[in-house]
C-alpha positions in Angstrom: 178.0 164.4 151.0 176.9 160.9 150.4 174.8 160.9 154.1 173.4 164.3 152.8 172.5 162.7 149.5 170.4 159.7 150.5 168.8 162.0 153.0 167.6 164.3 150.4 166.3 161.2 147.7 163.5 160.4 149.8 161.9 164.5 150.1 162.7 164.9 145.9 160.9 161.3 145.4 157.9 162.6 147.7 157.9 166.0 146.1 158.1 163.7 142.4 154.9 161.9 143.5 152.8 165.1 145.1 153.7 166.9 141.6 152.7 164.2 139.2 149.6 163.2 141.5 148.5 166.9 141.2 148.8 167.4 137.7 146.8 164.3 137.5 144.0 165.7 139.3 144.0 169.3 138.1 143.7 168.1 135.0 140.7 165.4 135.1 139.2 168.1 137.5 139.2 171.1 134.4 138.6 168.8 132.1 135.6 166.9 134.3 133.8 170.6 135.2 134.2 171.6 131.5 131.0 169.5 131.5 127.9 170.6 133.1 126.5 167.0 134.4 129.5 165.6 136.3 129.2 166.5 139.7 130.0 164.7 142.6 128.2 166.4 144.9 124.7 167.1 143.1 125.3 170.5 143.0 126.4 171.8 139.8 129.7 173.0 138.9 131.1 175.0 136.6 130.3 174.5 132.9 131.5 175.4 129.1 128.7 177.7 128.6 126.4 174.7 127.3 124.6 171.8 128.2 126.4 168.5 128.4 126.7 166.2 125.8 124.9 163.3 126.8 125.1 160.8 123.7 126.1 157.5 123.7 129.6 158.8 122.4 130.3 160.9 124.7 129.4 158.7 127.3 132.1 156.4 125.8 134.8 159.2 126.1 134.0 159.9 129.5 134.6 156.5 129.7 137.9 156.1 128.0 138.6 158.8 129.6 138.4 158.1 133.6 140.3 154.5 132.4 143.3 156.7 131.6 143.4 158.2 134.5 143.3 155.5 136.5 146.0 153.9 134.7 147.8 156.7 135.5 147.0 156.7 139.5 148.1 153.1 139.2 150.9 154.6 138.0 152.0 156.1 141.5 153.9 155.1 144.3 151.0 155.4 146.9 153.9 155.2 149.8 156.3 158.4 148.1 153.3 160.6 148.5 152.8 163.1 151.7 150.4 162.4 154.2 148.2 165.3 153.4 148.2 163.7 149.5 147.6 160.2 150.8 144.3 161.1 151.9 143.5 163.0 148.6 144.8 160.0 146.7 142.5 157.4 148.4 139.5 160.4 148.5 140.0 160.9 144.8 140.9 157.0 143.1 137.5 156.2 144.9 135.7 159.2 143.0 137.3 157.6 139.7 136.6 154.0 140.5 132.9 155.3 141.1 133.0 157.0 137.5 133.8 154.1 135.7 131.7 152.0 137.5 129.0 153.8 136.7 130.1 154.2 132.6 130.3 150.7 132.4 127.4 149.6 133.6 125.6 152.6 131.7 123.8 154.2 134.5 123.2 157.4 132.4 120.7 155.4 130.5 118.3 155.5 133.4 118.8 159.6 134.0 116.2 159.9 136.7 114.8 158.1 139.5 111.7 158.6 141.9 113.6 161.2 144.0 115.1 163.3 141.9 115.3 163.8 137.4 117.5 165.6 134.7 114.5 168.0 133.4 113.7 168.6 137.1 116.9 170.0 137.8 117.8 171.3 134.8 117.5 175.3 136.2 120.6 173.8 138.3 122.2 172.7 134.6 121.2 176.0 132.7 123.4 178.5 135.4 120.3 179.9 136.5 121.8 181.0 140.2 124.6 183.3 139.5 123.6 185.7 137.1 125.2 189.1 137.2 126.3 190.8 134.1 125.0 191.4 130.4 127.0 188.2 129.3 125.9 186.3 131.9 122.2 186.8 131.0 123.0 186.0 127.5 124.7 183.0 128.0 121.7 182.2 130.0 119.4 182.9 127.1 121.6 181.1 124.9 121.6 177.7 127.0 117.9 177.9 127.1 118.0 176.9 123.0 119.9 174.3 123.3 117.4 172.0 125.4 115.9 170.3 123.0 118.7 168.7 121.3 120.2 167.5 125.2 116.5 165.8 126.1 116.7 164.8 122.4 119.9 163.0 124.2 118.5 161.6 127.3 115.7 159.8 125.1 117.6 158.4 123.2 119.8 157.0 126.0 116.4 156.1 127.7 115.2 154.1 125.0 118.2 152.1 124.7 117.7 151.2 128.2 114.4 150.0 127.6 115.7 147.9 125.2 118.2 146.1 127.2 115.7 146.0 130.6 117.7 148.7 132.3 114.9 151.0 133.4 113.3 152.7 136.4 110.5 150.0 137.3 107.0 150.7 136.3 105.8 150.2 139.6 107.1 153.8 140.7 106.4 155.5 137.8 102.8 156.9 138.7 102.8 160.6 139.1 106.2 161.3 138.2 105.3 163.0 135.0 103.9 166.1 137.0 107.0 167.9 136.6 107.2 167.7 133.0 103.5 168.4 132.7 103.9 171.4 134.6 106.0 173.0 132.0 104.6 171.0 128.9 101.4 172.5 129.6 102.8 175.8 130.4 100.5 179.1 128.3 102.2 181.9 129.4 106.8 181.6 129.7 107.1 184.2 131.6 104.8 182.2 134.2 108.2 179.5 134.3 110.9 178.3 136.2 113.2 179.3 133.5 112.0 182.9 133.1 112.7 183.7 137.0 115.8 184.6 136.4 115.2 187.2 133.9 111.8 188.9 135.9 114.5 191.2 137.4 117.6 192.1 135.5 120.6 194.5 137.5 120.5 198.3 137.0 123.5 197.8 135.4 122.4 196.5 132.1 120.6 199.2 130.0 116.8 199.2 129.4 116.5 198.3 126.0 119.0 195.8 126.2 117.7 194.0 129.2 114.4 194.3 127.2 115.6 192.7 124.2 117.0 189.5 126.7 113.7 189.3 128.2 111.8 189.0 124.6 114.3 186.8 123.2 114.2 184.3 126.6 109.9 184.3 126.2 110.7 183.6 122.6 113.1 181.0 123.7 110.9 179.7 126.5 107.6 179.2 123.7 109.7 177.9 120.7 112.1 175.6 122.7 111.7 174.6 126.1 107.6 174.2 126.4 107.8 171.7 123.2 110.8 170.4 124.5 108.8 169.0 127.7 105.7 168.2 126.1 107.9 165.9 123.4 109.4 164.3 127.0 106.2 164.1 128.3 104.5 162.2 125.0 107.5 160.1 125.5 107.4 159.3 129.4 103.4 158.4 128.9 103.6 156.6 125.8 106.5 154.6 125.5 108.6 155.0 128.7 106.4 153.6 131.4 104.6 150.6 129.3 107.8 149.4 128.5 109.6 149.8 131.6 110.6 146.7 133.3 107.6 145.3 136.2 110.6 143.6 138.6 111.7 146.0 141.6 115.0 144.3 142.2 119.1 146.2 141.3 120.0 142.2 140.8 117.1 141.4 138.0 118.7 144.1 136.0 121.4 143.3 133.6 124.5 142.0 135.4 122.2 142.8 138.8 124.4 141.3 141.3 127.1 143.0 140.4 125.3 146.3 139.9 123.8 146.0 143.3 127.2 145.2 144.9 128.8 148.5 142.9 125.9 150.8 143.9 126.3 149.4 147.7 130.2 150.2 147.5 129.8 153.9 145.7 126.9 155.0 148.6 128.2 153.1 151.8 132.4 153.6 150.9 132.0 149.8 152.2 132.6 146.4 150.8 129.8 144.3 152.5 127.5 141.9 151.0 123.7 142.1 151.0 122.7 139.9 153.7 125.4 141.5 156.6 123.7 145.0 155.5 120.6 143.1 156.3 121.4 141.5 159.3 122.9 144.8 160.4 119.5 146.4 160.1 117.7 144.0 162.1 119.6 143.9 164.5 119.3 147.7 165.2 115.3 147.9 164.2 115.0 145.5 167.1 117.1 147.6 169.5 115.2 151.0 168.7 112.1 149.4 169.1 112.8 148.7 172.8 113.5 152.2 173.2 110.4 153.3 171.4 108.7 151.1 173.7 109.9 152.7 176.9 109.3 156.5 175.2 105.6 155.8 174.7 105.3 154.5 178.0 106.7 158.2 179.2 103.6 159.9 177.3 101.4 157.7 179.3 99.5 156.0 176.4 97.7 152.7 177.5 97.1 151.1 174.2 99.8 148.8 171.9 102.6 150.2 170.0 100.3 149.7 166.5 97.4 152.0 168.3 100.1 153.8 169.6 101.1 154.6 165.9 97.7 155.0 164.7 97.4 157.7 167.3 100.0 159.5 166.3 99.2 159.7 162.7 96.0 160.4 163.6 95.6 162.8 166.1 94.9 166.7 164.7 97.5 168.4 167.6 100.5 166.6 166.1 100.2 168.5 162.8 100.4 171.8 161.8 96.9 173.7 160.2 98.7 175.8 157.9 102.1 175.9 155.5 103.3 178.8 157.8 102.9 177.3 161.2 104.8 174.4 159.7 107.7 177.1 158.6 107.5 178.7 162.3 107.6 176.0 163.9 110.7 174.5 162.0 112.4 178.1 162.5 111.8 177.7 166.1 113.9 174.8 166.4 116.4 175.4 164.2 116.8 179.0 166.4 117.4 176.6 169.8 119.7 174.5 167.8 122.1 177.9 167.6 121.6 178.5 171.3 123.5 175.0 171.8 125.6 174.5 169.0 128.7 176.3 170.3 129.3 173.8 173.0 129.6 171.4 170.5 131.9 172.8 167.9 134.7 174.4 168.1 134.2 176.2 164.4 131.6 177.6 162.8 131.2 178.8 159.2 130.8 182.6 158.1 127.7 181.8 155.6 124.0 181.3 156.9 120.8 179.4 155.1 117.5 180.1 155.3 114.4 178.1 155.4 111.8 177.6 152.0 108.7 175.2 151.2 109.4 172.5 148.4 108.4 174.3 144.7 105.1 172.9 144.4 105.7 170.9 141.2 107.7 168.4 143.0 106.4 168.5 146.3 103.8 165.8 146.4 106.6 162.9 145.3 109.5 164.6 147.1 111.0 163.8 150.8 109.8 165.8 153.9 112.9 168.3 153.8 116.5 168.3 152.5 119.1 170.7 153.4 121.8 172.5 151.6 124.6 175.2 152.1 122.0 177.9 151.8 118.6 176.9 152.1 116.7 174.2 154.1 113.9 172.7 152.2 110.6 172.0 154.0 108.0 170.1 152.0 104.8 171.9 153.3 102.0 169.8 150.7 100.1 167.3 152.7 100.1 168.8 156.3 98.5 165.4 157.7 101.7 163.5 156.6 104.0 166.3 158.3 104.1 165.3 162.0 105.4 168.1 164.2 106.6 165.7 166.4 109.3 164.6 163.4 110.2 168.6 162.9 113.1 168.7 165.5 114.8 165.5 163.9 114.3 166.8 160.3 115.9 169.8 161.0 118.8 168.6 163.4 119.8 166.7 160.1 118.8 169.1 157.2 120.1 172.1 158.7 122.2 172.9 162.0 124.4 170.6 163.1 123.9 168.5 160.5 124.0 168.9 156.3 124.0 173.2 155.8 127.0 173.5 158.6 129.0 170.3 156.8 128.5 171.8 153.8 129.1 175.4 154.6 132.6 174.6 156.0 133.7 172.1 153.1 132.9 175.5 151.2 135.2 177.3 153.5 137.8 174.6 153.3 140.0 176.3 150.6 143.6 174.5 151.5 141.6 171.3 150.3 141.3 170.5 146.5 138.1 171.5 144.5 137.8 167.7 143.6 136.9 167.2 148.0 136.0 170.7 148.6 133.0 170.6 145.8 132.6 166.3 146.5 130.0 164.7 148.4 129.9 160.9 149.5 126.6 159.9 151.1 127.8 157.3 153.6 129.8 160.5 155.3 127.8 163.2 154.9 124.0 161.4 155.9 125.9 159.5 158.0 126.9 162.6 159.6 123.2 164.2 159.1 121.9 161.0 161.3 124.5 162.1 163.9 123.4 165.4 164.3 120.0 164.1 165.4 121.4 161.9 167.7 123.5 165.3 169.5 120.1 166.6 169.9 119.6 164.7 172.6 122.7 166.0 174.0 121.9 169.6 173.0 118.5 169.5 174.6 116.1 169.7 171.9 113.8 166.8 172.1 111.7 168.1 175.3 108.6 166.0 175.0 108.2 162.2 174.6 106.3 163.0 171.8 109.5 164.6 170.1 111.5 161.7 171.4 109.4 159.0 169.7 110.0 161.1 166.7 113.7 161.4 166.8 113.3 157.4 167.8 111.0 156.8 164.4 113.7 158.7 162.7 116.5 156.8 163.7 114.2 153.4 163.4 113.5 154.8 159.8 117.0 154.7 158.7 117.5 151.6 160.5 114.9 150.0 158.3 116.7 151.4 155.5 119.0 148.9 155.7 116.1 146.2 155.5 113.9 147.4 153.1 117.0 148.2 150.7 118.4 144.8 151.1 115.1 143.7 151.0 113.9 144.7 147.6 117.2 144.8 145.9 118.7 141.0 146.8 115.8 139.4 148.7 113.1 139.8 146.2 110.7 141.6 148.6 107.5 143.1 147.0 106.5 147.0 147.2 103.8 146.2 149.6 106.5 143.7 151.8 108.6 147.2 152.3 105.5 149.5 152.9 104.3 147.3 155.3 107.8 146.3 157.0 107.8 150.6 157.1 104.5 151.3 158.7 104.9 149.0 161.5 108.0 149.7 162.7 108.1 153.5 162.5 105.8 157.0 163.3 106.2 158.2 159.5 103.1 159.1 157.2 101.2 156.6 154.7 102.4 159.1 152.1 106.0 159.4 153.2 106.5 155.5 153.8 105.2 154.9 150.1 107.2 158.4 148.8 110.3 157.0 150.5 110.0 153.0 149.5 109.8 154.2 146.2 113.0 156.0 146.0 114.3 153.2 147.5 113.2 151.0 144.7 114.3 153.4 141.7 117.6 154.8 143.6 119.1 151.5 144.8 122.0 151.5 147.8 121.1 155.2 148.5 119.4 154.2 151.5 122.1 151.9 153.2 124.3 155.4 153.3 123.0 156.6 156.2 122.8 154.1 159.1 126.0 152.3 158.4 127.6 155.9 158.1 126.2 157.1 161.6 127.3 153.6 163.0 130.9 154.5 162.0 130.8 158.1 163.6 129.1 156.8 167.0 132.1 153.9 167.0 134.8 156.4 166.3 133.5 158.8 169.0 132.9 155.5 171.5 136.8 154.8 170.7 138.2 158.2 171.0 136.1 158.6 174.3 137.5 155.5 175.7 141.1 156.4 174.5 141.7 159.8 175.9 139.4 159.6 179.0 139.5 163.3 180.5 141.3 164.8 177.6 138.0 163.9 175.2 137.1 167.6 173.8 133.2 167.0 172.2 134.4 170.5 170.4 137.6 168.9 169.0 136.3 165.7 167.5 133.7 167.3 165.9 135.7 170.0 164.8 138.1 167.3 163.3 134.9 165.2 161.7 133.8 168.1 160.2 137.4 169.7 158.7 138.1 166.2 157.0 135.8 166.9 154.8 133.8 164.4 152.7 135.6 161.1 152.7 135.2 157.6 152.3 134.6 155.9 156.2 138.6 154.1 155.8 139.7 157.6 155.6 138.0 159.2 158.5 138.6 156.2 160.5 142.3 156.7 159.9 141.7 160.6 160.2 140.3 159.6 163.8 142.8 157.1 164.9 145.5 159.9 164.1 143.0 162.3 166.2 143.3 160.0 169.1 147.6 159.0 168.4 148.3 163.2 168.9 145.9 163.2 171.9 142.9 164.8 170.3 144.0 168.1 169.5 141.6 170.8 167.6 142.5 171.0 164.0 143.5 174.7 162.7 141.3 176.1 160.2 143.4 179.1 159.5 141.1 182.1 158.3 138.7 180.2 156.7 135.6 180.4 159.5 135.4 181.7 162.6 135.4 180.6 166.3 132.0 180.3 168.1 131.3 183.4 170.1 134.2 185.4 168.1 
C-alpha cells in the first residue's frame, strides 16, 4: 500500500504541474489574441472585433500583465512537468521574457521600421482575409471607423519616442512615406486596399443589403481612413523625420547596450555578445569567398572577382525583360523543387501556395521576395536589380523546402498548443529558410555556375549579416561602411544592398537570425550523421526538424540529441499531413 503510494505521488505531482502550466498558458493565450497586435508570428490572430488599444496605458497593462505571468511560471517545478510540457515550458517562458522585454524598453513607441509598418499592414489588423457572412462584412465595415482614433494612438506613442531619442534613424527614412501617400492621396475608395474586400460580396447575402455595406464602407473609406493617412502622412513629413534621431546605432539609443543585447537574444534564441557574432561572420565571409572564387573560375571569366561582380550586375542575360518572365521563371524552379523534395522529407503538408508580385505601393523599399503558408511573394519593380541567377536561392528559401512547407505543417501540427503552433522565432525558422538553400545543392537545382555563385552570394549575404549588423549596431560603422562592406563581398543589386542595410539599421538583431540559425541546423545534422553512421535517414531528420516546430536553438538541439539517443527514428504525425507519394 505504502510502495503503491509513493509510486503514484510522483504521476499526481506531474499531472499537478501539466494542469496548472496549462491553465497558465490558455489563459495568457485568450487573453493575449483578444488583442489584435500581439502576434508572435507576424501573422495576425484572432481579435475582439476592434483594433488594438495601443495607448501608453494599455501598453502598461500588457506590461503588468506578462510580469504576472511570469511570476507565476516561476511559480512551477520545471522538473514535475512531462517531457512533452518541458519543451512548451521553455518554448513559451521565452515568448514571455520576449514580451516584457520589449514593454520595458517601450519598443511599441517606434511601431515601424524600414521593412515593414503598422498602417502598411493594417488590411492584416482590420480581418480583411476571411470574410464570409453578413456579420463578418459588418464587422469589417465597422473596424474600418475606428482607424483614426488607433493611428491617433501610434502618434502619440511616436512622439513620445521622439522625445526621449528612441526613433527609427533619419538616415532611413527617405521614401518610406509612399505607402501612406498612396492612400492619403487616394480620390476614388473604392480604388483602395480596404475596399477589396467588399468589390465581391457572397451570393449569400442579399442585394440590397450587400449594397448598403458597400456604400457605408466608401463612406467609411472617404470620411475615415483617407484623412486618417493624410493626418499620418503630415505627421511623418513634418515632425517625424526632422526630429528623428541622425545616429544609426541600437546602443546610442536609450539604455542601447542593453537594448542591443535584448534584441540579439529575442531574434538569435542566443546569449552572445556583439563582437563573437562578429567574429563569427568574418570568419564565414572569408570561407564563402574562397568558394565563390573557385565557382567563377567554373564559368570561365578571366577578370577579378570586383569585375567579376560588375559583370554580373551588369550583363542584360542575367535579368529578366518583363514582370512575367520573372514570375515564370521563379515557377519553373519552384516546380523542380517538387520533383526532388520527396527524397528529402518524409511529410508533406495538405495545403499549397501560390506565387504573386509585391503590391506595388511597397515594392520599391521592400526585399526581393518573402514567403508564407499560402503565397510566395516576388518583388517584380526594378528588373535590373532582380538577378535570375539569385531566383533558385530565393525560392529554395521563400517557398519549397524552406518557409511555406515549415509553415504549412506548424499549421497542421494540431497536438501542439496555439501559443507554438501560431509562433514564429526567426533564428529557427530563417535559419531553417537558409538551409533549404543549402539542400538545393543536394536536390539538384543549382545547374549553372552562374546559379551557384548566386546561391554562394546568398549564403555570403547572410554571412555578412552578421558583420554589418554588429557593425552598425555596436561598432559604430556608417551607412556607407555597410553598403560598401555589402557590394564587395556579394552578387546582390545597388538597390537591394542599400534596401537591405537599411532594414538592418531600423530593425536591429533581425539579421543575425539567420546565419547563426543555419549554423545550428548544419551542426546538428554533422552530429546526427556522425552518430548513427548507416542508420542516418535525410527524410527522418528533417521530418523531426520540421515537426518540432518553432523553437528556440536549446530546444531543437535537445529535440535532436533525443533524435540521435532513440536512433533517429521518423516522428509520427498522426492524420495531420500526408506521406510523400501517398
Amino acid at each position: 500500500m505504502v510502495l503503491g503510494l509513493a509510486l503514484a505521488l510522483p504521476a499526481l505531482a506531474q499531472q499537478d504541474a501539466d494542469a496548472r502550466f496549462k491553465q497558465i498558458y490558455h489563459q495568457e493565450w485568450a487573453w493575449r489574441t483578444g488583442q489584435s497586435g500581439l502576434s508572435t508570428s507576424g501573422e495576425p490572430l484572432p481579435n475582439n472585433g476592434r483594433l488594438d488599444q495601443v495607448d501608453a496605458k494599455h501598453q502598461q497593462e500588457r506590461l503588468d500583465y506578462w510580469q504576472k505571468v511570469m511570476s507565476q511560471l516561476d511559480a512551477i517545478d520545471v522538473k514535475q512537468l512531462s517531457p512533452e510540457e518541458q519543451v512548451n515550458y521553455a518554448v513559451y517562458r521565452e515568448q514571455i521574457r520576449n514580451f516584457i522585454a520589449d514593454q520595458q524598453f517601450k519598443q511599441w513607441q517606434m511601431p515601424f521600421n524600414s521593412d515593414s509598418a503598422f498602417w502598411s499592414e493594417l488590411d492584416d489588423d482590420l480581418g480583411a482575409d476571411g470574410l464570409h457572412t453578413e456579420s463578418d462584412y459588418r464587422h469589417y465595415v465597422d473596424r474600418l471607423g475606428q482607424v483614426p482614433a488607433y493611428f491617433d494612438e501610434q502618434i502619440d506613442n511616436m512622439r513620445a519616442g521622439l522625445k526621449r531619442g528612441f526613433s527609427v534613424p533619419r538616415a532611413v527614412l527617405a521614401g518610406r512615406d509612399v505607402s501612406i501617400a498612396s492612400v492619403a492621396d487616394a480620390k476614388d475608395p473604392t480604388q483602395t486596399s480596404f475596399y477589396a474586400p467588399l468589390q465581391h460580396l457572397p451570393s449569400s447575402i442579399p442585394v440590397a443589403t450587400a449594397a448598403a455595406i458597400q456604400a457605408d464602407a466608401r463612406e467609411k473609406i472617404s470620411k475615415d481612413i483617407i484623412p486618417a493617412y493624410a493626418k499620418l502622412l503630415t505627421f511623418f513629413r513634418n515632425e517625424y523625420v526632422p526630429q528623428a534621431r541622425t545616429t544609426l546605432a541600437a546602443e546610442a539609443l536609450p539604455d542601447g547596450k542593453n537594448y542591443y543585447r535584448q534584441q540579439i537574444r529575442e531574434y538569435t534564441t542566443l546569449d552572445l555578445d556583439p563582437d563573437t557574432i562578429h567574429k563569427i561572420g568574418l570568419e564565414q565571409v572569408d570561407k564563402i569567398h574562397a568558394q565563390m572564387l573557385q565557382t567563377m573560375q567554373q564559368t570561365g571569366f578571366k577578370g577579378s572577382f570586383a569585375q567579376f561582380l560588375h559583370f554580373l550586375r551588369t550583363d542584360p542575360r542575367f535579368y529578366a525583360k518583363t514582370p512575367q518572365e520573372l514570375l515564370d521563371k521563379t515557377a519553373w524552379v519552384a516546380k523542380e523543387v517538387d520533383g526532388q523534395v520527396g527524397k528529402f522529407f518524409g511529410h508533406l503538408p495538405r495545403e499549397r501556395f501560390t506565387i504573386e508580385p509585391v503590391a506595388a505601393d511597397i515594392a520599391p523599399y521592400y526585399t526581393s521576395g518573402r514567403g508564407g503558408p499560402d503565397v510566395y511573394l516576388v518583388n517584380t519593380y526594378d528588373l535590373p536589380s532582380r538577378p535570375l541567377y539569385n531566383m533558385p536561392a530565393l525560392t529554395l528559401h521563400e517557398s519549397y523546402p524552406g518557409h511555406a512547407l515549415q509553415l504549412e505543417l506548424a499549421e497542421e501540427e494540431h497536438d501542439q498548443p496555439a501559443f507554438r503552433r501560431n509562433g514564429y522565432i526567426s533564428a529557427y525558422g530563417e535559419g531553417w529558410g537558409l538551409y533549404s538553400e543549402y539542400l538545393g545543392n543536394e536536390m539538384g537545382i543549382y545547374k549553372t555556375p552562374y546559379q551557384r555563385f548566386g546561391y554562394l552570394t546568398y549564403q555570403m549575404w547572410r554571412a555578412c549579416r552578421l558583420v554589418v549588423d554588429t557593425g552598425i549596431h555596436h561598432l559604430g560603422w556608417t551607412r556607407q561602411q555597410a553598403i560598401d562592406f555589402m557590394t564587395q563581398n556579394t552578387a546582390l543589386s545597388d538597390r537591394e544592398i542599400a534596401n537591405e542595410v537599411d532594414r538592418y539599421i531600423s530593425w536591429p538583431g533581425q539579421a543575425l537570425s539567420y546565419e547563426l540559425g543555419y549554423l545550428k541546423i548544419l551542426e546538428l545534422r554533422a552530429k546526427a550523421e556522425k552518430a548513427l553512421g548507416p542508420k542516418f535517414d535525410i527524410r527522418a531528420f528533417h521530418d523531426t526538424i520540421l515537426s518540432t516546430g518553432s523553437v528556440p536553438l536549446p530546444v531543437l538541439e535537445q529535440r535532436i540529441n533525443r533524435f540521435i539517443a532513440e536512433g533517429g527514428p521518423e516522428p509520427d504525425y498522426g492524420n495531420t499531413a500526408r506521406k510523400a507519394g501517398d
